[in-house]
Steps between C-alpha positions, in 0.01 A plus 500: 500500500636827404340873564634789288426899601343504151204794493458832803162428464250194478584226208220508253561223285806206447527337180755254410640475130343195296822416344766604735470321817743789702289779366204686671328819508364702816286798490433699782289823632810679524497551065741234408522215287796322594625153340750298687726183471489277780846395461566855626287670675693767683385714224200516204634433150262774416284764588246711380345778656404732636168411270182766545300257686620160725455183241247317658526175250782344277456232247751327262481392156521122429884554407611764753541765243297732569253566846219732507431681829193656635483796799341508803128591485477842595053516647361799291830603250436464137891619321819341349509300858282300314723337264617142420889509413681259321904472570770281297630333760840526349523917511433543820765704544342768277209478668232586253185361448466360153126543492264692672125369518262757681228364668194671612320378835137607569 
């Protein structure tokens, strides 16, 4: 059993990769996505942030490409927070969303 200082605020959401079996994602109120590699953990092999609104829900694609990320429902906001990203998994480093889906709630 391990435990890693990985968010300042609550976890949201941990994904692991579906091809790489060291790989997984944590999101986080605090406005980060981070990805890590549990072979070393002292620090994340990314991060992302810090994003508008806290991602609330993360979701790979079959081959670990890409992941699309949704933010934190925000009771009574209709804007951008409203969005469904979609990240190559392989840029993270230039974090920039590589599409950008607005949603509307009502």
């Amino acid at each position: 059993l391990q435990s890693i200082p990985a968010h300042l605020q609550k976890m949201c959401c941990v994904v692991w990769h579906p091809i790489d079996p060291y790989c997984f994602v944590t999101t986080s109120a605090d406005g980060y996505i981070k990805m890590w590699n549990f072979g070393d953990l002292s620090k994340p092999r990314h991060s992302i942030g810090v994003l508008p609104a806290p991602v609330w829900k993360l979701k790979f694609s079959f081959d670990g490409e890409e992941f699309a990320s949704i933010p934190l429902p925000q009771r009574g906001i209709q804007s951008s927070k409203n969005t469904l990203n979609v990240w190559r998994t392989g840029e993270l480093d230039n974090a920039q969303a590589m599409k950008v889906i607005f949603i509307i709630i009502y």
